[in-house]
C-alpha atoms as a printed R data frame, in Angstrom:
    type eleno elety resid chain resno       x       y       z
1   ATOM     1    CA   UNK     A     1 102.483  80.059  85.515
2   ATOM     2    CA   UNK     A     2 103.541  79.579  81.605
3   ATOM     3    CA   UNK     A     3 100.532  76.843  81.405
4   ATOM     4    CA   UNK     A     4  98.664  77.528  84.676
5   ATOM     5    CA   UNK     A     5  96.496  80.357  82.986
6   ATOM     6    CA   UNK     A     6  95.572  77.717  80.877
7   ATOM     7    CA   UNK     A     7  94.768  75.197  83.680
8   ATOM     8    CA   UNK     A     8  92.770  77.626  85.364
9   ATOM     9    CA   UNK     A     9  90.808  79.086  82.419
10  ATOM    10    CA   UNK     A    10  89.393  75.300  82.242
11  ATOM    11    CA   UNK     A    11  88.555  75.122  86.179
12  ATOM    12    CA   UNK     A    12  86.941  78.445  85.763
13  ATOM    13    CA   UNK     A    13  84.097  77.155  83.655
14  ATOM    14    CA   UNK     A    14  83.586  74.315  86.027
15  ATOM    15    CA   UNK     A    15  83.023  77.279  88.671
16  ATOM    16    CA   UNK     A    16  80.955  79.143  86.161
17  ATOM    17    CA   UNK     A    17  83.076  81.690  85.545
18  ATOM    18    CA   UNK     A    18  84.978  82.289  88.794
19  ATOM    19    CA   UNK     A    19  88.080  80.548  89.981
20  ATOM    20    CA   UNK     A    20  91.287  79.232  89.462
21  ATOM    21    CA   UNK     A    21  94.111  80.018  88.328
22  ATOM    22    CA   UNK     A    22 112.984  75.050 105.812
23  ATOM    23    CA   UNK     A    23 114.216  75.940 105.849
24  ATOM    24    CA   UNK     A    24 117.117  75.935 108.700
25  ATOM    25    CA   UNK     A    25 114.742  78.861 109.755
26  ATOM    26    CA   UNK     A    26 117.400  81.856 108.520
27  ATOM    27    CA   UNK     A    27 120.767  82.359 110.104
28  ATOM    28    CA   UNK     A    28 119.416  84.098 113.829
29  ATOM    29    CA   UNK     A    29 122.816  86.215 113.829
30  ATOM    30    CA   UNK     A    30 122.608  89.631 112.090
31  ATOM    31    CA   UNK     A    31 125.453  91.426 109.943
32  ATOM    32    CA   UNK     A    32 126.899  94.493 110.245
33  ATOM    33    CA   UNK     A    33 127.757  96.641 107.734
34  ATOM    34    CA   UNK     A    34 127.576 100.473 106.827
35  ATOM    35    CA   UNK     A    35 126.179 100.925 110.616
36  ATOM    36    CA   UNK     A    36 123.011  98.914 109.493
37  ATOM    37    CA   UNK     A    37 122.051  95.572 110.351
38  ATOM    38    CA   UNK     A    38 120.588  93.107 107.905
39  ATOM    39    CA   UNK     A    39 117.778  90.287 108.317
40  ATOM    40    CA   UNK     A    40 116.663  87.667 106.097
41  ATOM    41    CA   UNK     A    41 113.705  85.382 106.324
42  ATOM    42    CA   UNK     A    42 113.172  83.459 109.635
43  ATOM    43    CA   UNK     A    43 110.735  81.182 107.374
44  ATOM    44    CA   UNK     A    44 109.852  80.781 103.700
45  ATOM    45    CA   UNK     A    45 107.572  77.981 102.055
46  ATOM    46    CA   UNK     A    46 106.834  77.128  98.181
47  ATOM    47    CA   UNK     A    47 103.561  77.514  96.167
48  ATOM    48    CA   UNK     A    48 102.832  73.712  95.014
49  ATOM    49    CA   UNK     A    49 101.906  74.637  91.798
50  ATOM    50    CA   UNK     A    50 105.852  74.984  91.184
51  ATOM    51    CA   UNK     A    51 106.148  71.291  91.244
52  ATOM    52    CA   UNK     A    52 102.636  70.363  89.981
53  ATOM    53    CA   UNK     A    53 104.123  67.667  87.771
54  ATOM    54    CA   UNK     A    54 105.805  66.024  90.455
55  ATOM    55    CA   UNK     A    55 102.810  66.284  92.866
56  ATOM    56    CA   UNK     A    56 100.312  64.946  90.328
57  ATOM    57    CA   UNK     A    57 103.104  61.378  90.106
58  ATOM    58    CA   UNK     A    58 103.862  61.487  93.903
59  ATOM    59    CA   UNK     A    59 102.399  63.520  96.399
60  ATOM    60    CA   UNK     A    60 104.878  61.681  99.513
61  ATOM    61    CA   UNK     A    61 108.117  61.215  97.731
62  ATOM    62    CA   UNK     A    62 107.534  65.573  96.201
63  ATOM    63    CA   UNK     A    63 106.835  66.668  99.685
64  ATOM    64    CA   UNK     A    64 109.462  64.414 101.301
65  ATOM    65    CA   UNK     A    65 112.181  65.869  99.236
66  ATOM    66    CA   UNK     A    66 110.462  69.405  99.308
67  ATOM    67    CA   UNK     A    67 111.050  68.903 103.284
68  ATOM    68    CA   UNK     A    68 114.841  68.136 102.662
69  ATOM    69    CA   UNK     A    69 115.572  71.410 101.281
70  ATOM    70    CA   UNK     A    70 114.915  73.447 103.888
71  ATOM    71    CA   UNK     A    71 111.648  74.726 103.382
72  ATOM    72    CA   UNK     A    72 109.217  75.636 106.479
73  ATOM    73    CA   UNK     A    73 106.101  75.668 104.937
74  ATOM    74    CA   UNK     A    74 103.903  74.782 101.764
75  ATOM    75    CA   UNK     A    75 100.942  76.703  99.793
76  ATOM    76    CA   UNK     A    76  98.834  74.445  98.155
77  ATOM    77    CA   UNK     A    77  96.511  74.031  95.048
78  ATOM    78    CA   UNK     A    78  93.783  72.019  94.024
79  ATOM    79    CA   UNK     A    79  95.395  69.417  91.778
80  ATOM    80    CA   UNK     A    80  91.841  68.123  90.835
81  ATOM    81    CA   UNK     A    81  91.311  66.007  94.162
82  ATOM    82    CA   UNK     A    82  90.324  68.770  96.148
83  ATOM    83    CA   UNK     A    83  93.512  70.995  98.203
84  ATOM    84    CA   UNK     A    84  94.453  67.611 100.019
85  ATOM    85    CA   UNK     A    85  95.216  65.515  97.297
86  ATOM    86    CA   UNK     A    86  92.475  62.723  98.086
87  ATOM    87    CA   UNK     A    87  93.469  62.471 101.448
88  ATOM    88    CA   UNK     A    88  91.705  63.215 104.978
89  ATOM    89    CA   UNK     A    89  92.777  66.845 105.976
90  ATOM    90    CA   UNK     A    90  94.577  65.591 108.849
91  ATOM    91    CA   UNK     A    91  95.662  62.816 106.980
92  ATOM    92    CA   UNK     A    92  97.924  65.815 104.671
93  ATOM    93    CA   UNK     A    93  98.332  67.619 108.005
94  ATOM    94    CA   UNK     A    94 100.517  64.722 109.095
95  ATOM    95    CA   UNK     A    95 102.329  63.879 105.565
96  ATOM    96    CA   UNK     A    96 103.632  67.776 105.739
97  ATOM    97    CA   UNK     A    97 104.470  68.004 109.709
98  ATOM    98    CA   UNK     A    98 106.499  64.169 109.528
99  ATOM    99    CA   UNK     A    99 108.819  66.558 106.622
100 ATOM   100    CA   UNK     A   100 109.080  69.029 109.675
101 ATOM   101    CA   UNK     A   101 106.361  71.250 107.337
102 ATOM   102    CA   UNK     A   102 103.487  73.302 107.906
103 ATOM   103    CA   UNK     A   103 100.624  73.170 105.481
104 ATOM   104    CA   UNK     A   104  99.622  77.124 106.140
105 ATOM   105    CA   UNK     A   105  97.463  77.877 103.411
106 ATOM   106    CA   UNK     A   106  95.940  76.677 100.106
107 ATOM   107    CA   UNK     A   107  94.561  78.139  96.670
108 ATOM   108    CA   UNK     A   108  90.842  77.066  96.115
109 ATOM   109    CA   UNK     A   109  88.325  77.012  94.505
110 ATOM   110    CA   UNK     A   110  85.958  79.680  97.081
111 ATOM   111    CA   UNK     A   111  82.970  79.940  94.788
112 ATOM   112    CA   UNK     A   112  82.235  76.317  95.050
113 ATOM   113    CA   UNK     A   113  81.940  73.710  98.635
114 ATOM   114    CA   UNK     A   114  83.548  76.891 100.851
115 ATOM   115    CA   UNK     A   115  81.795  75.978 104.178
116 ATOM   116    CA   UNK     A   116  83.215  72.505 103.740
117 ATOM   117    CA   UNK     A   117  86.319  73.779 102.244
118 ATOM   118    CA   UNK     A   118  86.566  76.816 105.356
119 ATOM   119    CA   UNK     A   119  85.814  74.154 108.162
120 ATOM   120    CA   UNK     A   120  88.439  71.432 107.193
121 ATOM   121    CA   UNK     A   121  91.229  74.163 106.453
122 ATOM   122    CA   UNK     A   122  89.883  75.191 110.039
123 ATOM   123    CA   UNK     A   123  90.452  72.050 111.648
124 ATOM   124    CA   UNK     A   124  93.742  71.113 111.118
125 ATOM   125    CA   UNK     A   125  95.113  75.113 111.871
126 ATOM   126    CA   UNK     A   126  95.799  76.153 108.341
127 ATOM   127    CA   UNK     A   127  95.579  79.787 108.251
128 ATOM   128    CA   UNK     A   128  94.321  80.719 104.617
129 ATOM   129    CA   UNK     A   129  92.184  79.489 102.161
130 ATOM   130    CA   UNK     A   130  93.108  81.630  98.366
131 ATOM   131    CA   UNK     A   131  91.485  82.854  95.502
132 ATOM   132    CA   UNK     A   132  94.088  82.540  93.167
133 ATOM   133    CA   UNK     A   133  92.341  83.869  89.439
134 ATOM   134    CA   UNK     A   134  88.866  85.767  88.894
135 ATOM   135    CA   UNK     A   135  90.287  86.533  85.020
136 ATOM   136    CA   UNK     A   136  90.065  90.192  83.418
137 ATOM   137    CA   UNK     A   137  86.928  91.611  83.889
138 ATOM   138    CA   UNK     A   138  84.926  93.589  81.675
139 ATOM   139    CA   UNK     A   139  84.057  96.802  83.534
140 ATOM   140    CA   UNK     A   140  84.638  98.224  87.048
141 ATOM   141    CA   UNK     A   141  81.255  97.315  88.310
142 ATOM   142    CA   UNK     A   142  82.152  93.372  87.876
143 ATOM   143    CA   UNK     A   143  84.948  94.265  90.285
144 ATOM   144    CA   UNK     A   144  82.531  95.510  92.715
145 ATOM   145    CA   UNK     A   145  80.415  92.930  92.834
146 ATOM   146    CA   UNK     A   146  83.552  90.475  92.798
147 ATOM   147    CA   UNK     A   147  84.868  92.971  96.187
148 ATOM   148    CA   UNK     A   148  81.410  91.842  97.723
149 ATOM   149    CA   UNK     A   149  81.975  88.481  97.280
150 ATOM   150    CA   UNK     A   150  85.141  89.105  98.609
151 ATOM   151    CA   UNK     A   151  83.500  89.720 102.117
152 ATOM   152    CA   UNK     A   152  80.874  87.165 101.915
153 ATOM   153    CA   UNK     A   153  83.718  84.905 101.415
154 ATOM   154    CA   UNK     A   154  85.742  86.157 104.373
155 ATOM   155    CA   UNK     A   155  83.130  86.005 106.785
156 ATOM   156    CA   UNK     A   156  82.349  82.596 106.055
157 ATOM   157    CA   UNK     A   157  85.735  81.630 106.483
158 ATOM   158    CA   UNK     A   158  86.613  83.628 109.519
159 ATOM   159    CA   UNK     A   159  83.503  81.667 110.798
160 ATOM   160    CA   UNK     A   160  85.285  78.744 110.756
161 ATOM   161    CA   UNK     A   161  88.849  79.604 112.027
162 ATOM   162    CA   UNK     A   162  90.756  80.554 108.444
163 ATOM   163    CA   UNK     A   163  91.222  83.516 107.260
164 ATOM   164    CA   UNK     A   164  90.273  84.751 103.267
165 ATOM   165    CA   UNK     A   165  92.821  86.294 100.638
166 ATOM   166    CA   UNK     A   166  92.547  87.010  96.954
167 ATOM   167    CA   UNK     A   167  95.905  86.422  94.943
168 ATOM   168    CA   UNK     A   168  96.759  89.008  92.313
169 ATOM   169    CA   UNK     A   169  97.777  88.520  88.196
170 ATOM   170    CA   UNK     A   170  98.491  91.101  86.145
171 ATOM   171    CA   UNK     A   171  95.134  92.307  85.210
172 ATOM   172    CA   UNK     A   172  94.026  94.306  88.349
173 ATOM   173    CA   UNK     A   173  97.303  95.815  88.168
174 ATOM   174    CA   UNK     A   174  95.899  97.759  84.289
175 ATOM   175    CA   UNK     A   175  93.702 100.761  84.066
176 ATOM   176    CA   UNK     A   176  89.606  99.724  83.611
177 ATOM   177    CA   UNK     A   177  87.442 102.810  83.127
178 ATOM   178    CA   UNK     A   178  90.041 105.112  84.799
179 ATOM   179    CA   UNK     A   179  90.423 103.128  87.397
180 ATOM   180    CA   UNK     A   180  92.821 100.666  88.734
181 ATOM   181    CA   UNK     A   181  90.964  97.435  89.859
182 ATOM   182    CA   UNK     A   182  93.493  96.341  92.641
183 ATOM   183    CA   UNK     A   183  92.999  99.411  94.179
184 ATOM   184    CA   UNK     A   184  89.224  99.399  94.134
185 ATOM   185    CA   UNK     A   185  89.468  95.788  96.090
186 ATOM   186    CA   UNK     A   186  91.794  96.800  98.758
187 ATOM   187    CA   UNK     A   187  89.930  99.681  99.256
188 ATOM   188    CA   UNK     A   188  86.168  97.886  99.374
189 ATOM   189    CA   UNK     A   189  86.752  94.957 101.246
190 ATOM   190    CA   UNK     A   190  86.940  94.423 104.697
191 ATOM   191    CA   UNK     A   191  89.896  94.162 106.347
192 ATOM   192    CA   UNK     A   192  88.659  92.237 109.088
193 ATOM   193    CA   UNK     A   193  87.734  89.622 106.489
194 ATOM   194    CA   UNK     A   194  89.875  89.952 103.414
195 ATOM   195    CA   UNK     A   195  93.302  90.059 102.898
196 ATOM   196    CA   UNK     A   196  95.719  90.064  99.573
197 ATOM   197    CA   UNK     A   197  98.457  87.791  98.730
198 ATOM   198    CA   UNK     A   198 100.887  89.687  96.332
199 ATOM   199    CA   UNK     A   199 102.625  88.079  93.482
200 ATOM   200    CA   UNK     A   200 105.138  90.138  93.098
201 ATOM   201    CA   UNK     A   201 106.290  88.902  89.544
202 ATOM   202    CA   UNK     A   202 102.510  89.612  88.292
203 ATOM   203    CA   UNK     A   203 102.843  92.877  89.914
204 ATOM   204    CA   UNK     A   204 105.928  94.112  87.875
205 ATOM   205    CA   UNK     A   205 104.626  92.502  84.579
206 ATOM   206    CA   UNK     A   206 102.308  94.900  83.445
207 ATOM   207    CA   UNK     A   207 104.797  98.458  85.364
208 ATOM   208    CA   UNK     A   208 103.606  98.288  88.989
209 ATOM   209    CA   UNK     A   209 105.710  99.072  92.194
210 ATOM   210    CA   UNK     A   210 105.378  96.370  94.422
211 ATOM   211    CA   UNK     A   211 106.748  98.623  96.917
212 ATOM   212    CA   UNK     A   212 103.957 101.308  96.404
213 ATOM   213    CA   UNK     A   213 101.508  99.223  97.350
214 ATOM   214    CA   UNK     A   214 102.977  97.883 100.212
215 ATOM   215    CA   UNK     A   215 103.306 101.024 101.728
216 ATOM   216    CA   UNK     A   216 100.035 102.945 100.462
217 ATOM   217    CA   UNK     A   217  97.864  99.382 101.677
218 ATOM   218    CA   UNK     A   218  99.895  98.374 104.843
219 ATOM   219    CA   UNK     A   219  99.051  95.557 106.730
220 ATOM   220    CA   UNK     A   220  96.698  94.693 103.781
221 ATOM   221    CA   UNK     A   221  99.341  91.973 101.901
222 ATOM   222    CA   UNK     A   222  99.818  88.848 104.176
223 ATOM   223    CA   UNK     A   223 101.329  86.955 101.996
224 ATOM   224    CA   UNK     A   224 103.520  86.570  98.641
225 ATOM   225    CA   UNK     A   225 104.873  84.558  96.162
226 ATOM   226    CA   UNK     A   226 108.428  85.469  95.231
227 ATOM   227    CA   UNK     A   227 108.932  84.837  91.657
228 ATOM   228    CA   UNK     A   228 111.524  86.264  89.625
229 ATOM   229    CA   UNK     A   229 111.237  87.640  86.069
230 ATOM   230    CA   UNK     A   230 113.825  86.967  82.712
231 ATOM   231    CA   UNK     A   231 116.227  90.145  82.888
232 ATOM   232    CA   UNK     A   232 115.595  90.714  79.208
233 ATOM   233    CA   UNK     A   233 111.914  89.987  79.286
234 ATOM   234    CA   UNK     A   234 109.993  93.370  78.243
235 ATOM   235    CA   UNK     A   235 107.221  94.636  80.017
236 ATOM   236    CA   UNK     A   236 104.057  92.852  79.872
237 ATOM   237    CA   UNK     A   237 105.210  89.474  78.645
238 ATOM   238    CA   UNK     A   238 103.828  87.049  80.766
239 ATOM   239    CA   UNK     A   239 105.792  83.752  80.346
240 ATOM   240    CA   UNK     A   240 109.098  85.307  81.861
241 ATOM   241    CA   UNK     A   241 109.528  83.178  85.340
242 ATOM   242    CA   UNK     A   242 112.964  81.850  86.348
243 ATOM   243    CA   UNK     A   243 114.912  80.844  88.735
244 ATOM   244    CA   UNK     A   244 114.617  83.451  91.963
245 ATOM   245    CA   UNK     A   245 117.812  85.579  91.690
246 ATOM   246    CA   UNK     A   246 118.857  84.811  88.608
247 ATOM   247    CA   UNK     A   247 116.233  87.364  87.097
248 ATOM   248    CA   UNK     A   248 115.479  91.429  87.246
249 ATOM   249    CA   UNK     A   249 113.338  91.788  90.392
250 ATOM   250    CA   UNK     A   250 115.108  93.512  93.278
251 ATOM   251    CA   UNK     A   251 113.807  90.943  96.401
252 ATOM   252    CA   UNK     A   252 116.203  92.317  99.024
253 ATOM   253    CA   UNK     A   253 114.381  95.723  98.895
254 ATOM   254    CA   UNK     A   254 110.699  94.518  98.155
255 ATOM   255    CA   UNK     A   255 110.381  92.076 100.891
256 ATOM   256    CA   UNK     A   256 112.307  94.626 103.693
257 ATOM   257    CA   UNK     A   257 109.280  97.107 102.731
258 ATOM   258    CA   UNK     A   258 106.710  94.600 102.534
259 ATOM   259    CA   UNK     A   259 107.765  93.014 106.175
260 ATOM   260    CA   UNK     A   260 107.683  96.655 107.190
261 ATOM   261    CA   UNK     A   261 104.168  96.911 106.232
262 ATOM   262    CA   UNK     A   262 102.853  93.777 107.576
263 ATOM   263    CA   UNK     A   263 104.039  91.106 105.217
264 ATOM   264    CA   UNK     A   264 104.277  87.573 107.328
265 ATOM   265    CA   UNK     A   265 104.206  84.875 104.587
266 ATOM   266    CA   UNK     A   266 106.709  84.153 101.536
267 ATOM   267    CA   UNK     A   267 106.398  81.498  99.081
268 ATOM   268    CA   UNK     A   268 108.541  80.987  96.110
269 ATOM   269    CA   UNK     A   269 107.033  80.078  92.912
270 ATOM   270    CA   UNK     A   270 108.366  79.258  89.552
271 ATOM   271    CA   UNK     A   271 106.224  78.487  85.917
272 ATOM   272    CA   UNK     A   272 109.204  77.967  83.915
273 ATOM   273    CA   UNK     A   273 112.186  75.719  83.452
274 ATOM   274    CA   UNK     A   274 114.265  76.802  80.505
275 ATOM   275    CA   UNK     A   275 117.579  75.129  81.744
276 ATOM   276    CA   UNK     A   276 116.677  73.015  84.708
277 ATOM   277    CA   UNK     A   277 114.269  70.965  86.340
278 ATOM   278    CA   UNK     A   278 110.912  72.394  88.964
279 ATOM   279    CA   UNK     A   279 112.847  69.898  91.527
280 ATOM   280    CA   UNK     A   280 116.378  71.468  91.193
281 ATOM   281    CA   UNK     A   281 114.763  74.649  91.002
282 ATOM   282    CA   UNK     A   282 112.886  73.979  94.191
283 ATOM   283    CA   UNK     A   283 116.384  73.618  96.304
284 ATOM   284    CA   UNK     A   284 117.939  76.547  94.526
285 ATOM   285    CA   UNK     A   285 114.954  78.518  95.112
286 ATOM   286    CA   UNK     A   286 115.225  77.315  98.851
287 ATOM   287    CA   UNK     A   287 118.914  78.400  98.906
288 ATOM   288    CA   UNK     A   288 118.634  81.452  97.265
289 ATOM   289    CA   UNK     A   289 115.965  82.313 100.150
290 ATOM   290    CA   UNK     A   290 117.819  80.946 102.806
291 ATOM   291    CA   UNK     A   291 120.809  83.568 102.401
292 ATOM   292    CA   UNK     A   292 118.709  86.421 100.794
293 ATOM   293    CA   UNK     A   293 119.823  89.560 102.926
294 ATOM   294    CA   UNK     A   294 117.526  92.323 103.211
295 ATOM   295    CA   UNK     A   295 118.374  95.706 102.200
């Protein structure tokens, strides 16, 4: 998110240091072609950080039209009123299930409130609470204490009926002390209480394979954002999002081999706006989705 590093840095020293930053359900039929057949998504949400703006003015008329362009399900964020936007948690429940929604899962803030956080999530049947941003980290053993937390976390959550996953940015995805930090997480937390939420556009920023990981950590990425990056961006530059297909990032392949390997939930995201607007966006995001093919 162009300005959502920035939004988060500020939340982070609230948490002293630690956090933040339908469809038509897909066409049933297959096609045929080259003796294979190809799938899309049965279901597909959006990350509600893509139309923060629009939340922040009006929560009911930005999920309402959200709702009309086919989208199944919504990620939230804490906009600063905790993840239900000042309202009861069934109250939001409702407000997303009258747009024929599902509120599945929400980035929070898990270092502060989490039993309270855990057991309302729990009680309306969302199915993840997020760490979306821990920032860069100075040395590996900050990681290990963060992949400790990590568990704590889970189990509290899994106490209550939700399950625990840390989203990824660029920076566990870069060498620390010869070591990659994404792969020291996956590999020392718990799988019965932690799993990952891959953004796919912060994987390919700084060289990664999406697919690798996928395949070498299967069943360990639940969920992803699908967020497209600026064909001529180079590698590394972070302010890059556009509109998803209009950019360099293969999805068709990506999301076959992440379904393959356990992959259940796919939001689309978008930070930047160079020649539209995050509402018109939103439905072309939907659309794109709705007829993606997967190779």
């Amino acid at each position: 998110m162009s300005n959502r590093r920035d939004f988060i840095k500020l939340s982070s020293l609230m948490a002293a240091g630690a956090f933040l930053p339908l469809q038509f359900c897909g066409r049933p039929d297959t096609v045929v072609g080259d003796d294979r057949s190809e799938e899309g998504l049965d279901r597909f949400g959006i990350q509600l950080y893509s139309v923060k703006d629009e939340m922040f003015a009006n929560v009911q008329d930005t999920i309402s039209q959200l709702g009309s362009y086919g989208y199944h399900y919504l990620e939230g964020f804490d906009g600063g009123k905790g993840i239900f936007w000042g309202m009861k948690n069934t109250e939001f429940k409702k407000l997303v299930e009258d747009q024929g929604m599902e509120f599945v899962a929400s980035h929070a803030n898990v270092f502060q409130n989490l039993e309270e956080q855990a057991k309302q999530a729990g009680e309306i049947g969302m199915k993840y609470l997020i760490c979306p941003w821990v920032g860069p980290q100075e040395s590996m053993d900050e990681f290990k204490r963060l992949a400790d937390e990590f568990n704590r976390i889970g189990k509290v959550c899994k106490e209550e009926g939700v399950r625990f996953a840390y989203h990824n940015h660029g920076y566990t995805f870069e060498e620390l002390e010869g070591q990659m930090p994404q792969d020291y997480l996956l590999e020392n937390t718990d799988p019965d209480l932690v799993d990952y939420e891959m953004d796919i556009y912060w994987v390919k920023t700084p060289g990664a394979d999406p697919k690798v990981y996928f395949e070498k950590y299967p069943d360990r990425f639940k969920l992803c954002h699908v967020k497209d990056r600026m064909k001529d961006a180079p590698q590394g530059e972070a302010d890059a999002s556009t509109d998803i297909g209009e950019g360099s990032i293969d999805f068709s392949s990506i999301l076959r081999v992440g379904k393959e390997n356990g992959l259940e939930y796919f939001f689309a995201e978008q930070e930047r706006y160079d020649a539209s607007t995050p509402m018109r966006s939103a439905e072309k995001n939907a659309e794109y989705l709705r007829n993606l093919r997967l190779a």
